[in-house]
C-alpha positions in Angstrom: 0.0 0.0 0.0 1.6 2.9 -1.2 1.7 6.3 1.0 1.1 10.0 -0.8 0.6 11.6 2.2 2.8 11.5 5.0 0.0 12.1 7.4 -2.0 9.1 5.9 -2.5 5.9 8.2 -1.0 3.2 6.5 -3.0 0.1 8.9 -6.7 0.4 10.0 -8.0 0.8 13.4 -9.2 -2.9 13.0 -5.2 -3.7 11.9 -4.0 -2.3 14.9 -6.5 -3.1 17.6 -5.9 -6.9 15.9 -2.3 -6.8 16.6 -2.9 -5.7 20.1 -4.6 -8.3 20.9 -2.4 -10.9 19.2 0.6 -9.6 21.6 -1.4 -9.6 24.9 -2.7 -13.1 23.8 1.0 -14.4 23.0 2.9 -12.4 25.8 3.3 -15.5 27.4 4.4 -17.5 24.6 8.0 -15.4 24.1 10.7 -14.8 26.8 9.5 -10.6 26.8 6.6 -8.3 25.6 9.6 -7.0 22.9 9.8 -10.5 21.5 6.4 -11.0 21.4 6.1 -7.3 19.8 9.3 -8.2 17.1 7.3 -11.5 16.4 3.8 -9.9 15.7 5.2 -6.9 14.2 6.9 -9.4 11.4 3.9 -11.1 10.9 1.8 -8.2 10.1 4.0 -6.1 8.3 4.8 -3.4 10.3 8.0 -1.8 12.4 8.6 -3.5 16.0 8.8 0.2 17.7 5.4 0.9 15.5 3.2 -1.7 17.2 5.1 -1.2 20.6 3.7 2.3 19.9 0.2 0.9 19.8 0.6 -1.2 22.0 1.5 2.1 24.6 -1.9 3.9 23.2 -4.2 1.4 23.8 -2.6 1.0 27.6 -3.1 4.9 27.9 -6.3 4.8 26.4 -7.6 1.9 29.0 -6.5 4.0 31.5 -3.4 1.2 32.4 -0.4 4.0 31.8 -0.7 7.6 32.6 -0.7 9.6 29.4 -3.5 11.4 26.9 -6.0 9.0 25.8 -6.2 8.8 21.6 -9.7 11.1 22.2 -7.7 13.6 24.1 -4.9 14.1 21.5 -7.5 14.5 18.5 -9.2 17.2 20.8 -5.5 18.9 21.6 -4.7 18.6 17.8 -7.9 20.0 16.7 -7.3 23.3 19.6 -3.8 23.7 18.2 -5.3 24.0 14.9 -8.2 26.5 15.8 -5.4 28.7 17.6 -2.9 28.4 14.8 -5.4 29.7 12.5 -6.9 32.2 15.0 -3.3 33.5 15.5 -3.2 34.2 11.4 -6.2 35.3 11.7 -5.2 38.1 13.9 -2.5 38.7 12.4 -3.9 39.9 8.9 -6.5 41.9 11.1 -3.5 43.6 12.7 -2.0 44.4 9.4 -5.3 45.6 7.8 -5.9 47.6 10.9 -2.7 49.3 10.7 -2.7 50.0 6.4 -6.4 51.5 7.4 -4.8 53.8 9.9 -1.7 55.0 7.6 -4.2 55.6 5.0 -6.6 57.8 7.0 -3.7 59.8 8.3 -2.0 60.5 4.7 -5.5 61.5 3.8 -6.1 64.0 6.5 -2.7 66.2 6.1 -3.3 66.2 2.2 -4.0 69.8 1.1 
């Protein structure tokens, strides 16, 4: 599956709430939790740090491991976003604002 867009999920939800599971099930099958992460990761075609990194979510998001839930971090990207844009926003207003004011004083001292 090729990727255009760097921002572009490459595995499903399903994908990675599968693999999950798969290493909780067959924790007890490998001498660590990284084996069993290298060993699931191989099979379903992804990086071992990748799934370890789902693997950390889904903790955080079952409230197992301190850290924003995936809910939280949409809502904090989604209010860096509206303040990003509010920021430009503000910004062209400022600028407008202060053309508008250079032009009203160049008109008043015009004979």
């Amino acid at each position: 599956m090729a990727m255009t867009d760097p921002r572009q999920r490459r595995f499903s939800p399903e994908v990675r709430e599968r693999a999950v599971r798969l290493v909780r099930q067959h924790q007890g099958e490998h001498a660590s939790e990284w084996a069993a992460i290298s060993s699931i990761a191989a099979k379903i075609g992804c990086t071992a740090e990748t799934l370890r990194g789902w693997l950390r979510q889904a903790e955080r998001d079952a409230g197992q491991r301190a850290g924003a839930t995936s809910e939280e971090r949409d809502r904090i990207k989604a209010l860096e976003r509206e303040v990003r844009e509010l920021r430009q926003a503000n910004e062209i207003l400022r600028k407008a604002s202060a053309y508008f004011a250079q032009a009203e004083l160049d008109r008043r001292f015009k004979p």
